[in-house]
N, C-alpha and C positions, 0 to 999 in steps of 0.2 A: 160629289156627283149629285146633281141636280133631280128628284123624282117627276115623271112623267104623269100625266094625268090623262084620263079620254072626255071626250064631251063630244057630244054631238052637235053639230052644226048643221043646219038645211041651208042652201042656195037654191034660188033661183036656177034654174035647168040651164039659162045662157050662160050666164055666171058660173056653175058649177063645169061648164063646158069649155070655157075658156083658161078657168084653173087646169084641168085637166090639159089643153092642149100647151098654157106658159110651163106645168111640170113635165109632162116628156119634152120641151124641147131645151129649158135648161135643165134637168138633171138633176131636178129637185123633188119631193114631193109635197105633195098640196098642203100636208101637213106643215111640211118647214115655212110655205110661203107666207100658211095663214100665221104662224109664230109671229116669223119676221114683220109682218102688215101690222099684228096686236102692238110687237113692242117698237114698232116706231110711234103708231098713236102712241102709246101709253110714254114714251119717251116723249114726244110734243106735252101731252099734257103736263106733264113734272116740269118741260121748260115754263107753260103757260104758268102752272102753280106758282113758279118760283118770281115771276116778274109781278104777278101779282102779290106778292111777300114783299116784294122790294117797293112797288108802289104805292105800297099800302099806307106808308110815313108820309106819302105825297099829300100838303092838305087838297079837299076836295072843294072842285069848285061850283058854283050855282049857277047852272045851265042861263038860268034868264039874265043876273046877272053877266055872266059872259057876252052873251048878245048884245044885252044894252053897250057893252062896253065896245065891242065891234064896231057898233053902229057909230057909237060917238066917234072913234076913232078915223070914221068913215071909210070900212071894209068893206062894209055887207049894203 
């Protein structure tokens, strides 16, 4: 079983009122949604982490280089 923990959060008065009105009407409370809202960032991020892990073997290219290379190709 997972330990809970308290923190305090302040909203914004509109924001803290619109929480209010998404939990009574789905049947949640504020508390679960702000959970849910944390671990999807915090899920995005670990996906960002990991693409960066992976492109990290990618060699790196020189921005100017690249350009010139563009241009010669006649892209840009």
């Amino acid at each position: 079983m997972s330990s809970v923990k308290r923190a305090t959060v302040y909203f914004d008065a509109d924001i803290h009122r619109a929480l209010r009105l998404k939990a009574a009407s789905s049947d949640k409370s504020i508390s679960d949604m702000v959970n849910e809202a944390v671990k999807l960032t915090l899920t995005e991020d670990a996906e960002d982490l990991a693409s960066f892990e992976e492109r990290s073997r990618e060699p790196s290219l020189d921005f100017e280089q690249f350009v010139k290379a563009l241009r010669r190709r006649g892209k840009i």
